[in-house]
Backbone as CSV, one residue per row, in Angstrom:
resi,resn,N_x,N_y,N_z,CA_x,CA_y,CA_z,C_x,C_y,C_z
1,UNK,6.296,10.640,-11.876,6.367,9.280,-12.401,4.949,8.784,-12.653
2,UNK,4.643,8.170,-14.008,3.044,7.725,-14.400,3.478,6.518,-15.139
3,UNK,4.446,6.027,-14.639,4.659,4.194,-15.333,4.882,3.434,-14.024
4,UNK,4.636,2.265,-14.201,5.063,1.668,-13.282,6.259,0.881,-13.223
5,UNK,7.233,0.766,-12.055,8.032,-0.561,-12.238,8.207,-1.719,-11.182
6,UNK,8.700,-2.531,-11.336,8.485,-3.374,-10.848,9.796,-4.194,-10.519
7,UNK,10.306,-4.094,-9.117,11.571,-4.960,-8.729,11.178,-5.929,-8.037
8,UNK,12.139,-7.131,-8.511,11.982,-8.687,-8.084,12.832,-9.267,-7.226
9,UNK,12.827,-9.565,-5.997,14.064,-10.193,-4.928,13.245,-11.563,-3.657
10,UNK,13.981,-12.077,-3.740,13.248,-13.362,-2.935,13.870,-12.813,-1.435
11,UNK,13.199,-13.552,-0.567,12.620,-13.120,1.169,12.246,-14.126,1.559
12,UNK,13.005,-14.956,2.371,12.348,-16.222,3.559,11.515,-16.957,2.284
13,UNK,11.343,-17.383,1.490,10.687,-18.103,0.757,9.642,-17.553,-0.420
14,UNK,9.806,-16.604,-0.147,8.525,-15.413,-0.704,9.209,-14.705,-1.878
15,UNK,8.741,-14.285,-2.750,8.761,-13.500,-3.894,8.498,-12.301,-3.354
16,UNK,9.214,-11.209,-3.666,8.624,-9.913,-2.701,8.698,-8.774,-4.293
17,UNK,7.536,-8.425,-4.651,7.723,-7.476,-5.770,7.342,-5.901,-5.022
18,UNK,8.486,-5.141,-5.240,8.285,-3.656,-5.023,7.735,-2.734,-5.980
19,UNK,6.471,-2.384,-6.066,5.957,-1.485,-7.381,6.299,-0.034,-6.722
20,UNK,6.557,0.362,-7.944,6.998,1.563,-7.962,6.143,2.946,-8.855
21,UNK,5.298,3.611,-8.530,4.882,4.669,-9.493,3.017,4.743,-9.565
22,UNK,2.395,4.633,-10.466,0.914,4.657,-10.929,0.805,3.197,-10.885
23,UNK,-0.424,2.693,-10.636,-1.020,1.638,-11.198,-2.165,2.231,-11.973
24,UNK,-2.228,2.333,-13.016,-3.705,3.383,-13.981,-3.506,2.152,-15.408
25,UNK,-4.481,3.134,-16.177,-4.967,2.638,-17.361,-3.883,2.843,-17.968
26,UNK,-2.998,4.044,-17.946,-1.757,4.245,-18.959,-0.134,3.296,-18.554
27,UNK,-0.553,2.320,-17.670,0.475,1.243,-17.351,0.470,0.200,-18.208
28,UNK,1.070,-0.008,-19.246,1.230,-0.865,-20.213,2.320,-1.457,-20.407
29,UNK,3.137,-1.349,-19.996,4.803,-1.863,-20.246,4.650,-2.663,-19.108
30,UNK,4.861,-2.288,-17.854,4.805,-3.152,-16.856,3.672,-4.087,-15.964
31,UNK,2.934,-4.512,-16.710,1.866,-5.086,-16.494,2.125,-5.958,-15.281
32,UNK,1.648,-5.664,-13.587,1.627,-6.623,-12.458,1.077,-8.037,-12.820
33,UNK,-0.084,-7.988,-13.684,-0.678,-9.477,-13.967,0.280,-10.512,-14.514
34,UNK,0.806,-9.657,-15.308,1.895,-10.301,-16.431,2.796,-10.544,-15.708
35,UNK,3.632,-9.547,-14.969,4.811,-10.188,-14.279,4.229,-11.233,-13.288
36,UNK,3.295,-11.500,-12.244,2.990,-12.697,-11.469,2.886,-14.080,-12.527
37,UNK,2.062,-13.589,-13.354,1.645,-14.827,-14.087,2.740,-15.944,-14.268
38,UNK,4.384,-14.985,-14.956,5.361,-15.204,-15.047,6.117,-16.410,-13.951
39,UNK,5.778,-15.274,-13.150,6.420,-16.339,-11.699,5.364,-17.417,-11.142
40,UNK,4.300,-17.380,-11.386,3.601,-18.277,-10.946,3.690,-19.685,-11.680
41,UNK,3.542,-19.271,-13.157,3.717,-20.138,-13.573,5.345,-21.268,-13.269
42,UNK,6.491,-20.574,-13.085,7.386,-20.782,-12.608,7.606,-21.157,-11.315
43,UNK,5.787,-21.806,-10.601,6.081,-21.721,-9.058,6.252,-21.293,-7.902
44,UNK,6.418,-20.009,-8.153,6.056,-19.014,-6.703,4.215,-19.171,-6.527
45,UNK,4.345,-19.477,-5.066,3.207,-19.719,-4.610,3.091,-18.680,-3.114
46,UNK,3.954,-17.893,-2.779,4.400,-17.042,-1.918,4.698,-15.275,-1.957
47,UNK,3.665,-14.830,-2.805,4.037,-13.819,-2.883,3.864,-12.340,-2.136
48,UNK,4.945,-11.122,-2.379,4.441,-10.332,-1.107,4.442,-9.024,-2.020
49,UNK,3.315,-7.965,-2.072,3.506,-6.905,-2.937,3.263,-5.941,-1.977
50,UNK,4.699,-4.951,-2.159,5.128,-4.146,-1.421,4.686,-2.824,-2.198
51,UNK,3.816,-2.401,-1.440,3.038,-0.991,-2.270,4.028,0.375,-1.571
52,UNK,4.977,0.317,-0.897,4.972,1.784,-0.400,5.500,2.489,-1.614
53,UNK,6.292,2.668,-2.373,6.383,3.169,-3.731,5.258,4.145,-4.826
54,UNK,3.850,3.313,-4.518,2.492,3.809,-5.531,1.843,4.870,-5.033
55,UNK,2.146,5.816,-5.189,1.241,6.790,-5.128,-0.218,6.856,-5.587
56,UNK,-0.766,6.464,-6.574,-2.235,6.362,-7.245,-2.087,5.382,-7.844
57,UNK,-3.452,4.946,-7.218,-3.992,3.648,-8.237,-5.449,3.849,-8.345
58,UNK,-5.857,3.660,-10.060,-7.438,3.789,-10.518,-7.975,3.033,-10.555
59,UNK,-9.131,2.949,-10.987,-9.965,1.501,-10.903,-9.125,0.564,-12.099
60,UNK,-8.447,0.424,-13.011,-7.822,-0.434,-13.346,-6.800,-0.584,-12.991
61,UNK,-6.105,-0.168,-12.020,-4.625,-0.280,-10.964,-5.660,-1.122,-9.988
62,UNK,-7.040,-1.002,-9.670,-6.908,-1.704,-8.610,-7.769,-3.322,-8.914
63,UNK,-8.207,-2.986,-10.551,-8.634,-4.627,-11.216,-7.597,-4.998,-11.315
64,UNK,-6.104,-4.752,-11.577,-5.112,-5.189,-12.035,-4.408,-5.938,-10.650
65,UNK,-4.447,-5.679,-9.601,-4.596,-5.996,-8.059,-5.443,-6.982,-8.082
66,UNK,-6.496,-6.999,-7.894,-7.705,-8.542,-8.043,-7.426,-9.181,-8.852
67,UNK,-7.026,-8.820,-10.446,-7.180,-10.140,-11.257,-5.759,-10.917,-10.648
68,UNK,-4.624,-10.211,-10.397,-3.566,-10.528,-9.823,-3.746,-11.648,-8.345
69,UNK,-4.305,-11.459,-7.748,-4.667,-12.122,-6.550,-5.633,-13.112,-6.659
70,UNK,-6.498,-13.379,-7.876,-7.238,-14.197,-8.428,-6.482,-15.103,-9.024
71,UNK,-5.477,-14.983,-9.439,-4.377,-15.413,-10.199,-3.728,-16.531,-9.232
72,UNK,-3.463,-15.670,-7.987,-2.318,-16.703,-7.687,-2.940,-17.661,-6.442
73,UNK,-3.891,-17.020,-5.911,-4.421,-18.182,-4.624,-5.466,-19.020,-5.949
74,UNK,-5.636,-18.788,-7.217,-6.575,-20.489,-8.137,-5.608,-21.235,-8.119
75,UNK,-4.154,-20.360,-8.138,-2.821,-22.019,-8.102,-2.572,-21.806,-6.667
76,UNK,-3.489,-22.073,-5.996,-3.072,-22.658,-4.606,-1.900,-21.711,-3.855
77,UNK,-1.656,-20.719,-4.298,-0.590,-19.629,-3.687,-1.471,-18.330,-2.574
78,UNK,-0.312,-17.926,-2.186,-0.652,-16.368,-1.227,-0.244,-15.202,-1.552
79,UNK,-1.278,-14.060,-2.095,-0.624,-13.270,-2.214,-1.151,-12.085,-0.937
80,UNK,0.452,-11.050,0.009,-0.030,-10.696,0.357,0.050,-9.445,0.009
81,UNK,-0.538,-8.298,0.523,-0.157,-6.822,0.405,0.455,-6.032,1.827
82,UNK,1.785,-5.614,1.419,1.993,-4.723,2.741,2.700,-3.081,2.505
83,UNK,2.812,-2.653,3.275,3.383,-0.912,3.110,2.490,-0.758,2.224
84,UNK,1.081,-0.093,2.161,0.203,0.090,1.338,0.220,1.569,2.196
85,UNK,0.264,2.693,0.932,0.057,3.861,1.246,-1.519,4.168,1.959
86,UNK,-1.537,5.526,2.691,-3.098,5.776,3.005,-4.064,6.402,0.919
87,UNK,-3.154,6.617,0.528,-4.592,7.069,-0.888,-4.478,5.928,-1.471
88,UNK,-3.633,4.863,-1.448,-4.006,3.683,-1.960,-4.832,2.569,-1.353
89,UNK,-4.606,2.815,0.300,-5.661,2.126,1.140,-6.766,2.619,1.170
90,UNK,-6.749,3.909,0.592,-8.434,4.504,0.543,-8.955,3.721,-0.196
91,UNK,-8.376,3.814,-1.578,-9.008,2.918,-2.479,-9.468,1.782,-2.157
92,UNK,-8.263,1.031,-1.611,-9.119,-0.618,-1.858,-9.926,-0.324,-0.702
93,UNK,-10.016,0.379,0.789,-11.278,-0.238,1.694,-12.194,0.673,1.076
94,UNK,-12.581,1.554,0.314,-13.486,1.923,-0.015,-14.362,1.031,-1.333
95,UNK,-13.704,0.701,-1.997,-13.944,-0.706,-2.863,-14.465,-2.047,-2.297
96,UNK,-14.424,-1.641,-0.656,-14.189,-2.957,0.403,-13.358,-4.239,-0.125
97,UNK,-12.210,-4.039,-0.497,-11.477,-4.704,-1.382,-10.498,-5.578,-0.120
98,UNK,-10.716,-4.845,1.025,-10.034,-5.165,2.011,-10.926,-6.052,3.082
99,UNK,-11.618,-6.259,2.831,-12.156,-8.062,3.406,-11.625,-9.113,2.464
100,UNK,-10.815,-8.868,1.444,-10.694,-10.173,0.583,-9.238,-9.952,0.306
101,UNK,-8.579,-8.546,0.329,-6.860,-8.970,0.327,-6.229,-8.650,1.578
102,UNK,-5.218,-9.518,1.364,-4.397,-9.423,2.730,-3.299,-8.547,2.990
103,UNK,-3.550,-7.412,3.815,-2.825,-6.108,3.634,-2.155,-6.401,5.361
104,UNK,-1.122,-5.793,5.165,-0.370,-6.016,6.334,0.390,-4.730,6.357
105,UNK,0.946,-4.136,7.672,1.583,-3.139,7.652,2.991,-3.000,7.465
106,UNK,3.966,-3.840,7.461,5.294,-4.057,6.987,5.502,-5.370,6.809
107,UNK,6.885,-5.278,5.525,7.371,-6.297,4.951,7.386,-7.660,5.623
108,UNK,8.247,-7.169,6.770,8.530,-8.882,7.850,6.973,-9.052,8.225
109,UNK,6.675,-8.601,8.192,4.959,-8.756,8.957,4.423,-10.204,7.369
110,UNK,4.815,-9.591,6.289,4.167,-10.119,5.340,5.057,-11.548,5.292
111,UNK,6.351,-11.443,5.570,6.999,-12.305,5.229,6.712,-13.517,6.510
112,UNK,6.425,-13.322,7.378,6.176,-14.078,8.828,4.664,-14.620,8.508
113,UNK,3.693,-14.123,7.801,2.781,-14.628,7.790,2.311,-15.688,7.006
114,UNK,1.849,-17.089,7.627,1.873,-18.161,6.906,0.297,-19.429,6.876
């Protein structure tokens, strides 16, 4: 699998999106920015992105992650990250991407946190 997808289900108040597949340069259909933007604009201020699904993410899987999270705490929202694989957690703490997003180790963990 080298597309991504993206399932949508609400949780205790939270938007919980499950990605599924690559986050890379060749992800074009399912754009993460695009789908938050969507809901943000629509008011989710609670969101939880559930990585266990992604196997690889490149440096634009993981701008697409920041601009995403830039996105939603300028409208005053949370986004967090949880079930984040270890080659995808390589990435972001090696990026040190992980002093600035909020990665948690399971779902209820993300959903409890307020």
């Amino acid at each position: 699998m080298h597309w991504t997808e993206i399932a949508e289900r609400r949780a205790g108040g939270a938007v919980v999106l499950e990605v599924r597949g690559h986050l890379t340069l060749s992800d074009q259909e399912a754009s993460l920015y695009r789908h938050v933007s969507r809901l943000v604009d629509d008011g989710a201020r609670t969101l939880v992105l559930n990585l266990r699904h992604v196997s690889y993410v490149d440096s634009v899987g993981v701008g697409e992650i920041v601009r995403t999270y830039m996105l939603v705490t300028n409208r005053g929202g949370r986004l967090t990250l949880c079930e984040v694989g270890p080659r995808v957690r390589e990435v972001i703490e090696t990026t040190q991407l992980d002093s600035v997003l909020k990665m948690v180790d399971s779902e209820a963990e993300a959903l409890a946190f307020r």
